[in-house]
mmCIF entry with sequence, helices, sheets and N, C-alpha, C, O atoms, coordinates in Angstrom:
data_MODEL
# 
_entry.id   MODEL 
# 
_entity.id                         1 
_entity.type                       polymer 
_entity.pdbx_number_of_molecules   1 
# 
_entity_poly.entity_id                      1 
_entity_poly.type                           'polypeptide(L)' 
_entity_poly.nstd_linkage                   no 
_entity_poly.nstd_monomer                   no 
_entity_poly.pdbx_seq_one_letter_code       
;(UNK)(UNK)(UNK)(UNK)(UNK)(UNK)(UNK)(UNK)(UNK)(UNK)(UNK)(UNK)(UNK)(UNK)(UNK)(UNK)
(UNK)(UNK)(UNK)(UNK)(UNK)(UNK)(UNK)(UNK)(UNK)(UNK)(UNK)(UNK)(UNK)(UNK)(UNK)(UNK)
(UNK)(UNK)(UNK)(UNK)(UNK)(UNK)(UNK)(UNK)(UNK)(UNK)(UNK)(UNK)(UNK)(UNK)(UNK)(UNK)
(UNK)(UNK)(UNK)(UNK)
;
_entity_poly.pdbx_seq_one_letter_code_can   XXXXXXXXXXXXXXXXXXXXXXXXXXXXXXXXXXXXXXXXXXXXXXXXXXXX 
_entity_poly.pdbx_strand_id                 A 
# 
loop_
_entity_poly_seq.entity_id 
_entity_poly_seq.num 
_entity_poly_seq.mon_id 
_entity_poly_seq.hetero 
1 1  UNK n 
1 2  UNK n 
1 3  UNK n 
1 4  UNK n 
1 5  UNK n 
1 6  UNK n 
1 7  UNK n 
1 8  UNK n 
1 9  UNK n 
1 10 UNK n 
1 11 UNK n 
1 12 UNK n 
1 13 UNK n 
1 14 UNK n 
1 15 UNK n 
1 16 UNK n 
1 17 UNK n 
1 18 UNK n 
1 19 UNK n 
1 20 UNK n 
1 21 UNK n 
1 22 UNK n 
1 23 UNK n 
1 24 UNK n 
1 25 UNK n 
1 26 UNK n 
1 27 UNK n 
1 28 UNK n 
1 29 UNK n 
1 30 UNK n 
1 31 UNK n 
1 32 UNK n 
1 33 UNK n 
1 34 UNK n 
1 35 UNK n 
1 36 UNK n 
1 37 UNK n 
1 38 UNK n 
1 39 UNK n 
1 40 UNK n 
1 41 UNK n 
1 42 UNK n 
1 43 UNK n 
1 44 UNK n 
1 45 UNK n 
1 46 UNK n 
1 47 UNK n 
1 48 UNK n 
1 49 UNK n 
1 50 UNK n 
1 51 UNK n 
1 52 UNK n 
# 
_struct_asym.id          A 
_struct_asym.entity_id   1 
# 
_struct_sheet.id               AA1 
_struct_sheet.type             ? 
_struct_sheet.number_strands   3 
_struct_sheet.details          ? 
# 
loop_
_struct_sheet_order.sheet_id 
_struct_sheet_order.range_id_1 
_struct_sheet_order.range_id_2 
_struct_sheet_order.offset 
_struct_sheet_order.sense 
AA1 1 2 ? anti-parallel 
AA1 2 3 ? anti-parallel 
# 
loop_
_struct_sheet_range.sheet_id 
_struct_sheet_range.id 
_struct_sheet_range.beg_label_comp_id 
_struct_sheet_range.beg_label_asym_id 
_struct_sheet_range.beg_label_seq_id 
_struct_sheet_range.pdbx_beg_PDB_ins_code 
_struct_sheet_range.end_label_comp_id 
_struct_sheet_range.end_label_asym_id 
_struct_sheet_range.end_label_seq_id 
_struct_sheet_range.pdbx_end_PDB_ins_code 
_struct_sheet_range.beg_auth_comp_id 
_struct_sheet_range.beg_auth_asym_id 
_struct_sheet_range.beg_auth_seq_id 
_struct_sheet_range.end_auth_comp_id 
_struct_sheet_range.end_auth_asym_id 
_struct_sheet_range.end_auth_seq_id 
AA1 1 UNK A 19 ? UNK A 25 ? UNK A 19 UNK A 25 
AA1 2 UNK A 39 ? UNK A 45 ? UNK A 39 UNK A 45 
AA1 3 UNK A 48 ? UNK A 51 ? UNK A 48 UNK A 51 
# 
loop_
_atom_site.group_PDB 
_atom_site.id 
_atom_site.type_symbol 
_atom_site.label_atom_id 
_atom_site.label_alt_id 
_atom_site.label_comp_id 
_atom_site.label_asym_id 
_atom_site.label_entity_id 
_atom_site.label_seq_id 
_atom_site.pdbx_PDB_ins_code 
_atom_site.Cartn_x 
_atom_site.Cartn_y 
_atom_site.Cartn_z 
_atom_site.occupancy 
_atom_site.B_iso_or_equiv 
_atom_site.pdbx_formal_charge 
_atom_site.auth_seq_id 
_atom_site.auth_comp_id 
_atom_site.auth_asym_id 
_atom_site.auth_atom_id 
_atom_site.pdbx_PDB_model_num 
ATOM 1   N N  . UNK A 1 1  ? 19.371 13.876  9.282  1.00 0.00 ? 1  UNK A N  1 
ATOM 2   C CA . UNK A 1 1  ? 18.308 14.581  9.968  1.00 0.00 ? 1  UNK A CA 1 
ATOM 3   C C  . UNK A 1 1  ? 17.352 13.551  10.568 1.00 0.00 ? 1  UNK A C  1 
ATOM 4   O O  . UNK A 1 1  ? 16.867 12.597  9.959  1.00 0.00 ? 1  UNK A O  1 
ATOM 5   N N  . UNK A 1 2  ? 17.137 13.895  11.913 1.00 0.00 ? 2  UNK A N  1 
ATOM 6   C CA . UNK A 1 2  ? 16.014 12.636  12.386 1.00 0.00 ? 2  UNK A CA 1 
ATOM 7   C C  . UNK A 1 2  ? 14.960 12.816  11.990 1.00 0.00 ? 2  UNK A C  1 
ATOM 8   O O  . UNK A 1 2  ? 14.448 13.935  11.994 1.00 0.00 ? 2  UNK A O  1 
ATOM 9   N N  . UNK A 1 3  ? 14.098 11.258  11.341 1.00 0.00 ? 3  UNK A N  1 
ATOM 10  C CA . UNK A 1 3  ? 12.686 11.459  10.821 1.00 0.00 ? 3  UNK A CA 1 
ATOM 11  C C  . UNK A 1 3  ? 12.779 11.663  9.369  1.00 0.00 ? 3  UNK A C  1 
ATOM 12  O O  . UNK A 1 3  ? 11.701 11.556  8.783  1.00 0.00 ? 3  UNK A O  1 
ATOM 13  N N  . UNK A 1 4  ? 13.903 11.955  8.580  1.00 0.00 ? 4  UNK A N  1 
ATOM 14  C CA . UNK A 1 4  ? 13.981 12.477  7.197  1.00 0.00 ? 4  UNK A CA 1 
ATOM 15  C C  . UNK A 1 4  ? 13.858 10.875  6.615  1.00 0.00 ? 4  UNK A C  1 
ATOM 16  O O  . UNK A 1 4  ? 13.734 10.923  5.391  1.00 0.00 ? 4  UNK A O  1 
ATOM 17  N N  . UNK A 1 5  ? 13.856 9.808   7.001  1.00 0.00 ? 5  UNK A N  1 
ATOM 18  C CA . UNK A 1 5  ? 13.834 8.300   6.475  1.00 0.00 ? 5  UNK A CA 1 
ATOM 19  C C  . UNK A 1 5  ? 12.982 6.974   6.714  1.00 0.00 ? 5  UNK A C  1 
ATOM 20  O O  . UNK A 1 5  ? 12.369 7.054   7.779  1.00 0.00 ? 5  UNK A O  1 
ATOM 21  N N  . UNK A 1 6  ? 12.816 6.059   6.193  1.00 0.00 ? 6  UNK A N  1 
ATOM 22  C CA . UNK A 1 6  ? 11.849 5.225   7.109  1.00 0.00 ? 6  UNK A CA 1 
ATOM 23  C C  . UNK A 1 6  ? 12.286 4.875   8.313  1.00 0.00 ? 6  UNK A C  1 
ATOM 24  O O  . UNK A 1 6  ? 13.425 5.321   8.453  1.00 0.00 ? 6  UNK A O  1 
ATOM 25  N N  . UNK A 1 7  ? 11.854 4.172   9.442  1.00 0.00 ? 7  UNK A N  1 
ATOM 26  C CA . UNK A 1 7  ? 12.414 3.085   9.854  1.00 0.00 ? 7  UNK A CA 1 
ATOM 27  C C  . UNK A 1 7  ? 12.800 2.072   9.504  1.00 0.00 ? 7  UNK A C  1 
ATOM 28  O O  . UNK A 1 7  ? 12.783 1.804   8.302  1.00 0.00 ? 7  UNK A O  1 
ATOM 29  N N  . UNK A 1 8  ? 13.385 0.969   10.657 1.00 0.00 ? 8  UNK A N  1 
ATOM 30  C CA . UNK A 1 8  ? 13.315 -0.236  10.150 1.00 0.00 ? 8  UNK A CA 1 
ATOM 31  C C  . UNK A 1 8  ? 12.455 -1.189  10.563 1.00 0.00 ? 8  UNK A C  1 
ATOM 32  O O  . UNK A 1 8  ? 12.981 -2.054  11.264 1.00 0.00 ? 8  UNK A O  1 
ATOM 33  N N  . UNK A 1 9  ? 11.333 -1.306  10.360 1.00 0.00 ? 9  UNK A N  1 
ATOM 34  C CA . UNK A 1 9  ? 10.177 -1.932  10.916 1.00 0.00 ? 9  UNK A CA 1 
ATOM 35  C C  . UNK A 1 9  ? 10.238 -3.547  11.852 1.00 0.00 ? 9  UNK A C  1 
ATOM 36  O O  . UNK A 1 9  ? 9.378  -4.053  12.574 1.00 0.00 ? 9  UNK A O  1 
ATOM 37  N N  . UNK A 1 10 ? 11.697 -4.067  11.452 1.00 0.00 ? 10 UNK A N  1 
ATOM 38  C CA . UNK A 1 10 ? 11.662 -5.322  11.486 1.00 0.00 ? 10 UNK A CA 1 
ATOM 39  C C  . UNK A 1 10 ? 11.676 -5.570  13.011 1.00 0.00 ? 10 UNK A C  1 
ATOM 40  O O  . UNK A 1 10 ? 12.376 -4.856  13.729 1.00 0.00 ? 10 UNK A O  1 
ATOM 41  N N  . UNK A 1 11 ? 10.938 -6.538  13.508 1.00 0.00 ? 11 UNK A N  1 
ATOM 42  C CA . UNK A 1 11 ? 10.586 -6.987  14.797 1.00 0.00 ? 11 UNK A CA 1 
ATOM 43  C C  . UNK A 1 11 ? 9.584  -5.835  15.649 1.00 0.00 ? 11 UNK A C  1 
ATOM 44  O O  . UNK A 1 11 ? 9.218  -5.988  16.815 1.00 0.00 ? 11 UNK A O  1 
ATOM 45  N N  . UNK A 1 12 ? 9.253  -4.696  14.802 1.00 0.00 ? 12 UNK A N  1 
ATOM 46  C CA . UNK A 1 12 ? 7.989  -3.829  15.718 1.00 0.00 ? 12 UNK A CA 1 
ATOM 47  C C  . UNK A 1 12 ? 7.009  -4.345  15.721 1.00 0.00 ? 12 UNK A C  1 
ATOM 48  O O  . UNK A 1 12 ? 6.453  -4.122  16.796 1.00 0.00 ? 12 UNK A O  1 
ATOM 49  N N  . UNK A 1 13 ? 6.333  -5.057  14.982 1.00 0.00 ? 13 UNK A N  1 
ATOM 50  C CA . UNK A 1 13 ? 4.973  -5.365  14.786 1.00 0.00 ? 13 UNK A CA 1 
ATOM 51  C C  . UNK A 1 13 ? 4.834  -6.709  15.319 1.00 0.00 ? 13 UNK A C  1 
ATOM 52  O O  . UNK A 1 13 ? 3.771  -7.326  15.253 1.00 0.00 ? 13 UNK A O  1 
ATOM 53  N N  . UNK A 1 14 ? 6.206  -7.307  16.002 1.00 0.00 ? 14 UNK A N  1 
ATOM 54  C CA . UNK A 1 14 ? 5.837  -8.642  16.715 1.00 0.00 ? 14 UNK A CA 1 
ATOM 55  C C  . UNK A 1 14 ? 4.934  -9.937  15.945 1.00 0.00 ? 14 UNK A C  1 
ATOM 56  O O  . UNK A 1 14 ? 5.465  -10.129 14.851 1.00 0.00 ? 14 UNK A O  1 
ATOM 57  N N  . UNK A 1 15 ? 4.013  -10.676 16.103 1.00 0.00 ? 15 UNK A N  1 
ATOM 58  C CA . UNK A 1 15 ? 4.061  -11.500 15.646 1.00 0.00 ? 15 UNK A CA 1 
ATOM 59  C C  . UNK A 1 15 ? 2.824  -11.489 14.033 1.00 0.00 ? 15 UNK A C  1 
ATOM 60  O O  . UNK A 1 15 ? 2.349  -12.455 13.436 1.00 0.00 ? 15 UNK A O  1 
ATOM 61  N N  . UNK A 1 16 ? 2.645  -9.966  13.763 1.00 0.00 ? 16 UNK A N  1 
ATOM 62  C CA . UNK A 1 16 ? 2.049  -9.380  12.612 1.00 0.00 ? 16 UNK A CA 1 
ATOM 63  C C  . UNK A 1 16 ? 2.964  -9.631  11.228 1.00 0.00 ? 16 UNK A C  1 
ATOM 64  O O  . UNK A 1 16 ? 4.011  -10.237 11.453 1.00 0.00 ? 16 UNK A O  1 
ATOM 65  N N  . UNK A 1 17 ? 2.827  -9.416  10.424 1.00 0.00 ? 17 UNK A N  1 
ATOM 66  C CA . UNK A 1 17 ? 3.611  -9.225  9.299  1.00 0.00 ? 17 UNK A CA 1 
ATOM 67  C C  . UNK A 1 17 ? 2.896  -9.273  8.034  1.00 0.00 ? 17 UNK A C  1 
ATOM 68  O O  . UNK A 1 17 ? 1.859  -9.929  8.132  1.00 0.00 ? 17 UNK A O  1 
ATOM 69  N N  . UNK A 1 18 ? 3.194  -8.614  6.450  1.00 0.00 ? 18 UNK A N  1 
ATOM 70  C CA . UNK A 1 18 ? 4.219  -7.709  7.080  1.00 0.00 ? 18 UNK A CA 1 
ATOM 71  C C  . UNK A 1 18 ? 4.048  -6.094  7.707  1.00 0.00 ? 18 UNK A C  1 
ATOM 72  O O  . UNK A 1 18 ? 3.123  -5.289  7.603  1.00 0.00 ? 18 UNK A O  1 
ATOM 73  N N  . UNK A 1 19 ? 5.193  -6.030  8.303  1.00 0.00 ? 19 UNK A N  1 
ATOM 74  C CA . UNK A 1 19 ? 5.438  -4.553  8.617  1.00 0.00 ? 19 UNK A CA 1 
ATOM 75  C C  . UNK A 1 19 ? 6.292  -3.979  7.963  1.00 0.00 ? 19 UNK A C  1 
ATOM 76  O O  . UNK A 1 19 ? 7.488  -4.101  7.697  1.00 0.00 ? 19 UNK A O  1 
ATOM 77  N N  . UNK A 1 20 ? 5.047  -2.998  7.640  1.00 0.00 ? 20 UNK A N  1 
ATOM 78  C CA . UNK A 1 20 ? 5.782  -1.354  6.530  1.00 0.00 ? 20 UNK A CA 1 
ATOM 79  C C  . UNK A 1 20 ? 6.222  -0.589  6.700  1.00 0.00 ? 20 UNK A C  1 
ATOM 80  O O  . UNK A 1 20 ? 5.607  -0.547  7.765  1.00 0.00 ? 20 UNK A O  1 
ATOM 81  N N  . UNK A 1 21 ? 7.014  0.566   6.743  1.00 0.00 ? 21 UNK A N  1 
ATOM 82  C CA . UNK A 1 21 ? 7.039  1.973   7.370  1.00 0.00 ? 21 UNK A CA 1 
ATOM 83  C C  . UNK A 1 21 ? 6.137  2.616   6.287  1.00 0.00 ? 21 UNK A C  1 
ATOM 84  O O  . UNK A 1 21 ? 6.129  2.369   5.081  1.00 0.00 ? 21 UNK A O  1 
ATOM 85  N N  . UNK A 1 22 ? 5.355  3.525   7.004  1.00 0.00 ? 22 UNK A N  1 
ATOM 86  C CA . UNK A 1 22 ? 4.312  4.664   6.669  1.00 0.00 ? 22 UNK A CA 1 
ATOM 87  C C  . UNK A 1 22 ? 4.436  6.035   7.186  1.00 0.00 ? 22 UNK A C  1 
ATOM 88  O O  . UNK A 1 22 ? 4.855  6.295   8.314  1.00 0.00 ? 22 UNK A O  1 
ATOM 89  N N  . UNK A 1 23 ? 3.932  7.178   6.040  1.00 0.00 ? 23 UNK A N  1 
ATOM 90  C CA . UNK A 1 23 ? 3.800  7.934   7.475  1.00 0.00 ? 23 UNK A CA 1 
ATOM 91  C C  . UNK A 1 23 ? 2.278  8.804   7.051  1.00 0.00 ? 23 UNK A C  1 
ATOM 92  O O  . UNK A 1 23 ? 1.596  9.015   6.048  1.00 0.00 ? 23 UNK A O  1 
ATOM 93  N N  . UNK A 1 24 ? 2.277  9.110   8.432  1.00 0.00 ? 24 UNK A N  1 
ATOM 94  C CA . UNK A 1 24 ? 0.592  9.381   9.186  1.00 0.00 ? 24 UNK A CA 1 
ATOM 95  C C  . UNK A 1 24 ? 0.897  10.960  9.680  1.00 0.00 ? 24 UNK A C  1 
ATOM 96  O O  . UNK A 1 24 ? 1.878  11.534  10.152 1.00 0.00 ? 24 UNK A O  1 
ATOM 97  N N  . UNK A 1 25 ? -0.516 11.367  9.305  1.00 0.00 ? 25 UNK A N  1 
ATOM 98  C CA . UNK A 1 25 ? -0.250 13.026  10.051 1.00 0.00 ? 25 UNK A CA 1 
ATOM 99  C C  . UNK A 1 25 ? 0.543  13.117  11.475 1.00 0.00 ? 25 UNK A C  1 
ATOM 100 O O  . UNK A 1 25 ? 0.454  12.110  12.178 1.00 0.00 ? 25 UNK A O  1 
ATOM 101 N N  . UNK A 1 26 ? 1.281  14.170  11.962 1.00 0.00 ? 26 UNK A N  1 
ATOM 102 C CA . UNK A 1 26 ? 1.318  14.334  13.134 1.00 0.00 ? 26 UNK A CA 1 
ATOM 103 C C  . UNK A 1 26 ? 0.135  14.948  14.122 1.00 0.00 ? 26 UNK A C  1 
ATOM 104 O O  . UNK A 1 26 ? -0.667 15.732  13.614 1.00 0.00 ? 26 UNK A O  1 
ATOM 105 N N  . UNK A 1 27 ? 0.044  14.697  15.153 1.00 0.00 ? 27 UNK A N  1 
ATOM 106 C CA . UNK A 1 27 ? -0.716 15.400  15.789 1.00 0.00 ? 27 UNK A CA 1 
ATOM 107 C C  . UNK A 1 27 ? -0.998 16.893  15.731 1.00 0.00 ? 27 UNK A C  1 
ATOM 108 O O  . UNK A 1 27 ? 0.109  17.394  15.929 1.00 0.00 ? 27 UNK A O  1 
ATOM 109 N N  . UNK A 1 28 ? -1.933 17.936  15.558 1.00 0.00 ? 28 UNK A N  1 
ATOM 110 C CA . UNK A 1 28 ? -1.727 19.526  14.982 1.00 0.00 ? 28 UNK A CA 1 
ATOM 111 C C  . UNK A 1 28 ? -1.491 20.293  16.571 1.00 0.00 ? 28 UNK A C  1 
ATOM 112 O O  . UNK A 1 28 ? -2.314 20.278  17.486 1.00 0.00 ? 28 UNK A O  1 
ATOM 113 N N  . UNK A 1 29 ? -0.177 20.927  16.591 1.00 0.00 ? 29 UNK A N  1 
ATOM 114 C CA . UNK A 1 29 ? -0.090 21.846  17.874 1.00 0.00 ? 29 UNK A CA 1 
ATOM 115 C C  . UNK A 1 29 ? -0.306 22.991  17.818 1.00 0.00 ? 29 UNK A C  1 
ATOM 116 O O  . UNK A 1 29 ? -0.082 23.577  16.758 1.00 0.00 ? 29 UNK A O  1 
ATOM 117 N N  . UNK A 1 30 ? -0.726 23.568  18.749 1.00 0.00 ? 30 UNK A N  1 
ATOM 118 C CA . UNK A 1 30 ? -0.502 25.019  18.459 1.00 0.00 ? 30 UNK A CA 1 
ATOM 119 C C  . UNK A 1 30 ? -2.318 25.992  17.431 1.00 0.00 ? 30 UNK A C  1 
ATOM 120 O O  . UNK A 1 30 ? -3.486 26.171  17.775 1.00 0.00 ? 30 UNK A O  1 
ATOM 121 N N  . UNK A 1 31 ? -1.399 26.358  16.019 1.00 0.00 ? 31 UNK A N  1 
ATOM 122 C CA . UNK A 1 31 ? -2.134 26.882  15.206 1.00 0.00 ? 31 UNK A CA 1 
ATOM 123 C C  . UNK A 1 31 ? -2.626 26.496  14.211 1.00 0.00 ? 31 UNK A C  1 
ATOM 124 O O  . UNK A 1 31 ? -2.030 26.412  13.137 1.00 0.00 ? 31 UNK A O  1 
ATOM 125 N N  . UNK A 1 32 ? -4.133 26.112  14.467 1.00 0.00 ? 32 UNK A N  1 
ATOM 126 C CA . UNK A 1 32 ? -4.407 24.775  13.325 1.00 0.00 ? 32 UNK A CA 1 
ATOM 127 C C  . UNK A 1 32 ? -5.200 25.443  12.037 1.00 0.00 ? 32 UNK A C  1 
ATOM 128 O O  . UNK A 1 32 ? -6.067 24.977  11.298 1.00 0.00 ? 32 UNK A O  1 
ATOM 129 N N  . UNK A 1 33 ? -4.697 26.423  12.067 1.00 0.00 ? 33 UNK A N  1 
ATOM 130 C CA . UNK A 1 33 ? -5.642 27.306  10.895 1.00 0.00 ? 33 UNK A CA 1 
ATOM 131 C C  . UNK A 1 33 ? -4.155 27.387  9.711  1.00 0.00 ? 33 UNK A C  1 
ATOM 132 O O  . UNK A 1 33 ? -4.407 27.648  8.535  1.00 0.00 ? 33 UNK A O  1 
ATOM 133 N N  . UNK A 1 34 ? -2.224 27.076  10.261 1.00 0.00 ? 34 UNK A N  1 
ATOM 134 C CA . UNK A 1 34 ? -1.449 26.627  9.056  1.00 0.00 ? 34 UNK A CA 1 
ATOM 135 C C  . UNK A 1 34 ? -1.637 25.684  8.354  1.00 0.00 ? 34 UNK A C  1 
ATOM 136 O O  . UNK A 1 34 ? -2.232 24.677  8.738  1.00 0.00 ? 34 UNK A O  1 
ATOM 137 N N  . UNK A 1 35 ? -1.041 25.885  6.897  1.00 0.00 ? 35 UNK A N  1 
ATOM 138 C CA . UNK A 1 35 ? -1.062 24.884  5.515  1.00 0.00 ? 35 UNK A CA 1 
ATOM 139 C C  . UNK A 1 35 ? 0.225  23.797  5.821  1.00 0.00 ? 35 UNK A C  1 
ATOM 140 O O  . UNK A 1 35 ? 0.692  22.813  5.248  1.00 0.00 ? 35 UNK A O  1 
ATOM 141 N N  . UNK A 1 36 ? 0.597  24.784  7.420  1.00 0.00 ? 36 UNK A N  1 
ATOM 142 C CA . UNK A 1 36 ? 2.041  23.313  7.489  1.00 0.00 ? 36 UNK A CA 1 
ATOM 143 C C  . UNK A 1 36 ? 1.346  22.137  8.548  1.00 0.00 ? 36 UNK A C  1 
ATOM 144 O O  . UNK A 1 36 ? 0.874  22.229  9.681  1.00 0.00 ? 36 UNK A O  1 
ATOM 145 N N  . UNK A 1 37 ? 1.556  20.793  7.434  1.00 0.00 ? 37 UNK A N  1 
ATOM 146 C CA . UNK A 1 37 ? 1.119  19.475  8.209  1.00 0.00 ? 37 UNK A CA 1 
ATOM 147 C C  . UNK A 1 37 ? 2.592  18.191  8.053  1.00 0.00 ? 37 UNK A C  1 
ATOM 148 O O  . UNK A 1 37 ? 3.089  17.445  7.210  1.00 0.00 ? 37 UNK A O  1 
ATOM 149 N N  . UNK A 1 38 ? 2.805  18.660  9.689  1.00 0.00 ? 38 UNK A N  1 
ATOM 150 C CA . UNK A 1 38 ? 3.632  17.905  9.647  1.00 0.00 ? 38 UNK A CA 1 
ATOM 151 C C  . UNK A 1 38 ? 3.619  16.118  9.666  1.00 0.00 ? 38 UNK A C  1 
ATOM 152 O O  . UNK A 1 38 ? 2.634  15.610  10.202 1.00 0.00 ? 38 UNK A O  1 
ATOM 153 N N  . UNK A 1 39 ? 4.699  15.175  9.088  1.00 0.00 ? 39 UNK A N  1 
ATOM 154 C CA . UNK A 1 39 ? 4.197  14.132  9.194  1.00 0.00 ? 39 UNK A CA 1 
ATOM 155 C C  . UNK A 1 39 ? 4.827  13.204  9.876  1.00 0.00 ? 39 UNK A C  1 
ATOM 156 O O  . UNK A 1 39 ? 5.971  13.657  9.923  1.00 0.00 ? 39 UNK A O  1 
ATOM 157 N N  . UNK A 1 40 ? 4.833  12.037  10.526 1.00 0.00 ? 40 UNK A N  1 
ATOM 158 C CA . UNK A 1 40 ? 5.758  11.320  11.283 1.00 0.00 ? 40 UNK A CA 1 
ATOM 159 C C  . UNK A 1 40 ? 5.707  9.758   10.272 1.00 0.00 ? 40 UNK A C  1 
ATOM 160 O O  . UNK A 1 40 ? 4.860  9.481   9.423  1.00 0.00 ? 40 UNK A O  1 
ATOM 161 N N  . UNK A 1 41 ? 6.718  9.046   10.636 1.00 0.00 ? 41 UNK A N  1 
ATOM 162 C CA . UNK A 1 41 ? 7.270  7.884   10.377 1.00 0.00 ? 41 UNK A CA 1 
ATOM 163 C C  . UNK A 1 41 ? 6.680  6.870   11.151 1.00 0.00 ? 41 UNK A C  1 
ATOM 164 O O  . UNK A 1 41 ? 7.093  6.863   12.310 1.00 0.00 ? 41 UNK A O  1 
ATOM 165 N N  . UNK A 1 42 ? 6.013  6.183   10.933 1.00 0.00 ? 42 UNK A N  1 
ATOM 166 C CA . UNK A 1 42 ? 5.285  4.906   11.693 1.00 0.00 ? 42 UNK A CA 1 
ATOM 167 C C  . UNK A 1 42 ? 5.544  3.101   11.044 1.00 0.00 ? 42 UNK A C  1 
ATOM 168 O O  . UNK A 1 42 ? 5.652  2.760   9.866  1.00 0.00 ? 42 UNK A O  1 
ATOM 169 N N  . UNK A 1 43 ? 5.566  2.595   11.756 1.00 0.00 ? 43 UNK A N  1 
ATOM 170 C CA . UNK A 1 43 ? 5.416  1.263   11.462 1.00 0.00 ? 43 UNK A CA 1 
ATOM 171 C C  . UNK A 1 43 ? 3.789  0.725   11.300 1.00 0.00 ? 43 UNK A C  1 
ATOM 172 O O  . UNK A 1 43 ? 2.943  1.059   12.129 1.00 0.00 ? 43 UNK A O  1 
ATOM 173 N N  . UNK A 1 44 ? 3.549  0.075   10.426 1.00 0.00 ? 44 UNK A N  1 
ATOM 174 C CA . UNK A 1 44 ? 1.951  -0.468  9.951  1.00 0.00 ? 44 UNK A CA 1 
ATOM 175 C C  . UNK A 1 44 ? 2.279  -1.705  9.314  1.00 0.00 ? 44 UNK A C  1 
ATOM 176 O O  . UNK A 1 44 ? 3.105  -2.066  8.476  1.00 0.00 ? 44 UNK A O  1 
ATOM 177 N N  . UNK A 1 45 ? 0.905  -2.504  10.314 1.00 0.00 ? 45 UNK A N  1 
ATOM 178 C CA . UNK A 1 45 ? 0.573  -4.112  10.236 1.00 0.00 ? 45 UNK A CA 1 
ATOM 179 C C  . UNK A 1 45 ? -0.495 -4.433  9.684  1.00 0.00 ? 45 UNK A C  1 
ATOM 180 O O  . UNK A 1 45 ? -1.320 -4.848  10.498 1.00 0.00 ? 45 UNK A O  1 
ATOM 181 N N  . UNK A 1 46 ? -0.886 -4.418  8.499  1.00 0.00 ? 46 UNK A N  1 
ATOM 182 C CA . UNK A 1 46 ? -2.504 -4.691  8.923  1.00 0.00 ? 46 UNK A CA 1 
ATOM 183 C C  . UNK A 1 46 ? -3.503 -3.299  8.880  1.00 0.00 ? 46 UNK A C  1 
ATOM 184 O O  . UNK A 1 46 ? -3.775 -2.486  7.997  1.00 0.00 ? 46 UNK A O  1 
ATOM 185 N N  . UNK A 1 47 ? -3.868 -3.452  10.189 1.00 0.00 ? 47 UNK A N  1 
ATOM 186 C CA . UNK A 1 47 ? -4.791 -2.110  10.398 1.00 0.00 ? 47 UNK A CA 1 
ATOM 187 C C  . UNK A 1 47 ? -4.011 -0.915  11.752 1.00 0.00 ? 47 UNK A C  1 
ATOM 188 O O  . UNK A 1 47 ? -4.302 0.251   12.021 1.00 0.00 ? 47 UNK A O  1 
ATOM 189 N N  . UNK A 1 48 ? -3.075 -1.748  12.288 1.00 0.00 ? 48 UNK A N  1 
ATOM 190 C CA . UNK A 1 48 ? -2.427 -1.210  13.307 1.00 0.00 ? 48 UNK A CA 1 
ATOM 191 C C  . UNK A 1 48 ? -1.167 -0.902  13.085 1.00 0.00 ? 48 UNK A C  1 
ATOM 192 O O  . UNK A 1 48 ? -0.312 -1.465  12.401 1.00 0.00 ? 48 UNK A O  1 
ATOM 193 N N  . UNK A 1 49 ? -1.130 0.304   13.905 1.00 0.00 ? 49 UNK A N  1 
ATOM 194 C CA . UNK A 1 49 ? -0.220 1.327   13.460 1.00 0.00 ? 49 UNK A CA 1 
ATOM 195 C C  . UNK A 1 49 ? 1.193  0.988   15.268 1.00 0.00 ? 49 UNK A C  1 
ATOM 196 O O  . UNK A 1 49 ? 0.861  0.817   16.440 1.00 0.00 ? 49 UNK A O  1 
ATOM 197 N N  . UNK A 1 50 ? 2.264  1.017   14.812 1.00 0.00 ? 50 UNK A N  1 
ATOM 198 C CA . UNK A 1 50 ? 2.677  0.961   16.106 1.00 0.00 ? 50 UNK A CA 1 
ATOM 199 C C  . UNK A 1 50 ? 4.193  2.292   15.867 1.00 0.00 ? 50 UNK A C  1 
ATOM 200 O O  . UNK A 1 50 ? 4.726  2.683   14.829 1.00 0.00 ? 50 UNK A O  1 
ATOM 201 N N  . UNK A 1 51 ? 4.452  2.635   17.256 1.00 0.00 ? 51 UNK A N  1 
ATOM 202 C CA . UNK A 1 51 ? 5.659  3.580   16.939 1.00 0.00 ? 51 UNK A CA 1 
ATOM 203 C C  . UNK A 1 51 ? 7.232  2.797   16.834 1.00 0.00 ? 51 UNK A C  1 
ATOM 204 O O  . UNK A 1 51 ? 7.701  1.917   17.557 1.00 0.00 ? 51 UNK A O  1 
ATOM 205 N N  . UNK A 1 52 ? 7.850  3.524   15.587 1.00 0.00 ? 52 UNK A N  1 
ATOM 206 C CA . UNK A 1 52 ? 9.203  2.847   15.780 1.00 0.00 ? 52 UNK A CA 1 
ATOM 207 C C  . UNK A 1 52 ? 10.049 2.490   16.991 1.00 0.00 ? 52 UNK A C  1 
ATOM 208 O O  . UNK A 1 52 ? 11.135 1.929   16.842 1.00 0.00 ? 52 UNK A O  1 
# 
């Protein structure tokens, strides 16, 4: 299933390290009054967050 795993962070974060996979809320669409919060898979350096 896509998204069901980390990434592989290695070489996203360029000359940062290290890089983690995390994951961070998704953006809320739609109906923001649901208990469903979806979440996405991100790469994180530091303080910066970059997309797989």
């Amino acid at each position: 299933m896509i998204g069901s795993r980390p990434p592989r962070c290695k070489g996203i974060c360029l000359n940062c390290g290290p890089c983690e996979a995390v994951q961070v809320p998704a953006t809320p669409q739609g109906d923001e009054s649901s208990n469903y919060k979806p979440m996405n898979w991100k790469c994180k350096c530091g303080k910066f967050i970059f997309n797989p």
